[in-house]
N, C-alpha and C positions, 0 to 999 in steps of 0.2 A: 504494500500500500504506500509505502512512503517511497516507491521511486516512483509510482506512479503521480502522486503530490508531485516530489520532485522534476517530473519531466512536464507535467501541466504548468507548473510556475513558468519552466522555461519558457513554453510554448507562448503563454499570456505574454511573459517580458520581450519575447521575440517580435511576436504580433503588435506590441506596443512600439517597440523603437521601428518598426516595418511601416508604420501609419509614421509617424515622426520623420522617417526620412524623406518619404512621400511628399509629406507634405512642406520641407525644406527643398528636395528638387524641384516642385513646380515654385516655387517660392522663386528662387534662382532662374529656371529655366523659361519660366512663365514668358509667352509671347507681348511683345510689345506691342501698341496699338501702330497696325500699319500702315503705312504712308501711302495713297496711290499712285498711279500712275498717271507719269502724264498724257494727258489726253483721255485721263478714264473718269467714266460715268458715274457719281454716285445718286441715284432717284433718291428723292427721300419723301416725297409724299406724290400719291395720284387719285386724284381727288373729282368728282361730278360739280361741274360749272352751273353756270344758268342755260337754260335751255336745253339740257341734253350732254353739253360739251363737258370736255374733259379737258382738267385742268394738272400740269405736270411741273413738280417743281426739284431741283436738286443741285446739285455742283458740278463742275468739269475742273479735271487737277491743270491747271495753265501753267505756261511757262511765259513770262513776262515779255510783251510784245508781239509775241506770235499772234496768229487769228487762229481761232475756233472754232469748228462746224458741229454739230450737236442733230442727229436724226433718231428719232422716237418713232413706235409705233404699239400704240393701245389696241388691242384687239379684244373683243367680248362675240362670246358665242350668242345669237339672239334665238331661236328655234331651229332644230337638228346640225342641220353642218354650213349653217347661214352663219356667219362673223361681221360684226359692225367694227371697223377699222379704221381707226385716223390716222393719217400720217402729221406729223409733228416734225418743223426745221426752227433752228436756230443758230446763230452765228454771231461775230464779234471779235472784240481784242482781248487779250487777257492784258488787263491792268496791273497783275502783279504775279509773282511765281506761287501758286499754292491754287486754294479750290475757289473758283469763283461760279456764284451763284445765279442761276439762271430760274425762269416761269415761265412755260407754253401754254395754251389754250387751243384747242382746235377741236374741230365740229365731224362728225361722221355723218354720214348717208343716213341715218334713223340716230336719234339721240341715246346713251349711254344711259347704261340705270345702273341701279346699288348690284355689286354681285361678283361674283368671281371675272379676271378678266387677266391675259399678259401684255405686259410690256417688256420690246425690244428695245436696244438702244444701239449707235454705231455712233463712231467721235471720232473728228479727228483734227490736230495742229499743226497749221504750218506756221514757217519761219517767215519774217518779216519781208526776206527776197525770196524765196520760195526754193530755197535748196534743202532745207530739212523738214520733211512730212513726216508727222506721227500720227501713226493710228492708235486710236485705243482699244482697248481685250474685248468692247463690246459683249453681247450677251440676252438672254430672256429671261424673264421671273414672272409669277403667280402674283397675281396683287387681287384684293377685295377694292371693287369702287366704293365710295362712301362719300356723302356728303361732308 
């Protein structure tokens, strides 16, 4: 009986400093909050306008002086394999190097309502003479409309 005591302590004291180290490596190794890329897209809200339309707001990572092109596309299923579709453009300079924020509004063929919907996005920067173009990672995601 008492080696079995004895090999339980260990196991508990094992299992104890096993959480403790755990939770010292993520401690350490814990991810940094990451920087984007330039020329990439962060949405951060999409949202139902007046009238139907759909209203999109977020960042583009700039690099100071370049221009900016920005192409959206909000898509909602309306009944069976019918999709209500806005294409969404915007453009400009980036004022400074980091994320600057941008707001589109655009209208689709029948108006948008609350509900499950994706939005695409594609970006991209060029250079003030137009020798360096960046594209950004672009990409799709699952968004709920909502007022």
């Amino acid at each position: 009986m008492d080696t079995f005591r004895s090999n339980l302590q260990w196991i508990t004291h094992t299992k104890r400093l096993s959480v403790v180290t755990l939770m010292l490596a993520s401690a350490v190794f814990a991810p940094v909050a990451m920087a984007q890329e330039p020329a990439e897209v962060d949405v951060q809200s999409v949202t139902l306008g007046p009238g139907g339309s759909v209203i999109v707001t977020g960042t583009i990572e700039c690099i100071e002086g370049y221009n900016y092109n920005i192409n959206l596309q909000v898509r909602q299923r309306t009944s069976g394999n019918v999709y209500n579709v806005a294409d969404l453009f915007t453009s400009g300079r980036c004022e400074t190097t980091g994320p600057q924020a941008f707001t589109v509004t655009a209208f689709a063929e029948r108006p948008f309502h609350g509900g499950p919907a994706t939005i695409s996005t594609q970006s991209s920067l060029v250079s003030p003479d137009g020798s360096d173009f960046i594209i950004g990672p672009g990409g799709a995601e699952a968004i709920n409309l909502s007022s």
